[in-house]
Wavefront OBJ file of the C-alpha trace (Angstrom):
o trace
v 31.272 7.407 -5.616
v 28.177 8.910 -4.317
v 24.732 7.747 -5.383
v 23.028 11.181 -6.236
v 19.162 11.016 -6.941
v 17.990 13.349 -9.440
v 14.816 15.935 -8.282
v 12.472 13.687 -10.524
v 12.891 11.253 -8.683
v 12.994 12.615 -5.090
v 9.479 13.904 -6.546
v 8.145 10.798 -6.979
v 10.052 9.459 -3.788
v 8.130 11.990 -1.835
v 4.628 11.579 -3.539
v 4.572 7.823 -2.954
v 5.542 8.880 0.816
v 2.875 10.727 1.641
v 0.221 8.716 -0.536
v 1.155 5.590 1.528
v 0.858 7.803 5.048
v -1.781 9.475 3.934
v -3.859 5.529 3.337
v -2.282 4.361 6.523
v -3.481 6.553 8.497
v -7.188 6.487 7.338
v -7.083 3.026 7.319
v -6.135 3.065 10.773
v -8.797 5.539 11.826
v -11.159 3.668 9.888
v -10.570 0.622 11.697
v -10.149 1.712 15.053
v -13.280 3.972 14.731
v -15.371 0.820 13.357
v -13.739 -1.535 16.628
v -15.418 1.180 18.869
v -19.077 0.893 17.109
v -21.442 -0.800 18.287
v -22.463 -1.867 14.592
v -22.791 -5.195 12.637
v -18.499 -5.113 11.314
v -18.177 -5.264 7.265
v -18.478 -9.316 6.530
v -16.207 -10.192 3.515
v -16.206 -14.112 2.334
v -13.258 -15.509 3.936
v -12.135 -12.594 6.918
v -9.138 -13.904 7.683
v -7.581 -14.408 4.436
v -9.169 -10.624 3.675
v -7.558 -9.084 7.241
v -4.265 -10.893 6.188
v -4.258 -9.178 2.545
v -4.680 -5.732 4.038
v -1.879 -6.447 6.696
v 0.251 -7.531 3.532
v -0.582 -4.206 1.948
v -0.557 -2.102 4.239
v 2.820 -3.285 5.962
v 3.882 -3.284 2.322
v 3.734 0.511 2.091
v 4.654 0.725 5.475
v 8.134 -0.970 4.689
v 8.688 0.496 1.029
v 9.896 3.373 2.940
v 12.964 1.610 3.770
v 12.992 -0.984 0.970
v 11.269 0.389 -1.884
v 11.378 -3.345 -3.867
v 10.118 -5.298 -1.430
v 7.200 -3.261 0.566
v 6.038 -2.054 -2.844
v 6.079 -6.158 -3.791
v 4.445 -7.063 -0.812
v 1.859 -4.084 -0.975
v 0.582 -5.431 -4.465
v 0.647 -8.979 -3.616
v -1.782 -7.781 -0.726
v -3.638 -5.744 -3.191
v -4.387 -8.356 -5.349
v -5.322 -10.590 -2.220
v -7.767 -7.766 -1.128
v -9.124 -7.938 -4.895
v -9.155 -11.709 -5.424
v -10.894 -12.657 -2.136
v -13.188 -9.594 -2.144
v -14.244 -9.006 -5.849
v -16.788 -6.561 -5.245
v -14.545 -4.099 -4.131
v -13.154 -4.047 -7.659
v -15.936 -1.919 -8.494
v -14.700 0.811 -5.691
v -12.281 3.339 -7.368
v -10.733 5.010 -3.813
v -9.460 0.739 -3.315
v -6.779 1.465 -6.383
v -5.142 4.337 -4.017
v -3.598 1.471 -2.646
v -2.364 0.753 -5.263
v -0.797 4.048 -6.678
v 1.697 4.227 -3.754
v 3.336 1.039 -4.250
v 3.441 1.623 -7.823
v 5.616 4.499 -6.959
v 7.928 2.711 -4.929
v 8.428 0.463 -7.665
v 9.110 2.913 -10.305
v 11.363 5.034 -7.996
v 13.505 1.910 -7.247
v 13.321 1.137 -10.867
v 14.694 4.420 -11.677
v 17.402 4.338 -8.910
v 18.771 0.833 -9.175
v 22.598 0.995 -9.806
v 25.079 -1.927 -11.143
v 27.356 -2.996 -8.627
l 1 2 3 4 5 6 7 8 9 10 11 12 13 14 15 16 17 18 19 20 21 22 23 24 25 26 27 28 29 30 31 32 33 34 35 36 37 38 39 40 41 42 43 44 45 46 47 48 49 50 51 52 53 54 55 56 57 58 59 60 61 62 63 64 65 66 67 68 69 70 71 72 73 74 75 76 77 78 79 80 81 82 83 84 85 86 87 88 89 90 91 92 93 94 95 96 97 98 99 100 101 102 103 104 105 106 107 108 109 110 111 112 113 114 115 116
């Protein structure tokens, strides 16, 4: 029996799709274009632990396109990593478009899961 998805769902398939490309890619181009400056880099409290919870979340979105449980688990757990090691940035409202993405993952594999 074939798993049809209805067009709600492709809908919100599709937004969280391009949301998540649409942060990857600026986030790359933000980080690549701040590795070429020549200016003092952004110093957070603890960089590692803050360069690891961006990996986490943005690899999260990266892989909700295949697994939409797990990257959109592991994009939170890095957003809340980002949040609890960085707290200022809490105050920053584009930082929850990271966010919105995985929360669509989430909901569109809530929607989707099927009894087996």
């Amino acid at each position: 029996m074939e798993n049809k998805i209805s067009s709600s769902n492709r809908s919100i398939m599709w937004t969280a799709r391009i949301i998540s490309l649409i942060m990857i890619a600026l986030t790359l181009f933000f980080a690549i274009a701040e590795g070429i400056t020549e200016q003092k880099p952004y110093a957070a409290p603890t960089p590692v632990i803050n360069i690891v919870a961006g990996v986490l979340m943005l690899g999260g979105l990266a892989l909700a396109w295949k697994w939409e449980l797990y990257g959109s688990l592991i994009s939170l757990v890095g957003f809340v990593g980002v949040l609890i090691v960085n707290p200022s940035v809490i105050t920053a409202p584009a930082m929850y478009l990271f966010a919105v993405p995985a929360i669509l993952f989430l909901g569109y594999w809530w929607l989707n899961r099927t009894k087996r």
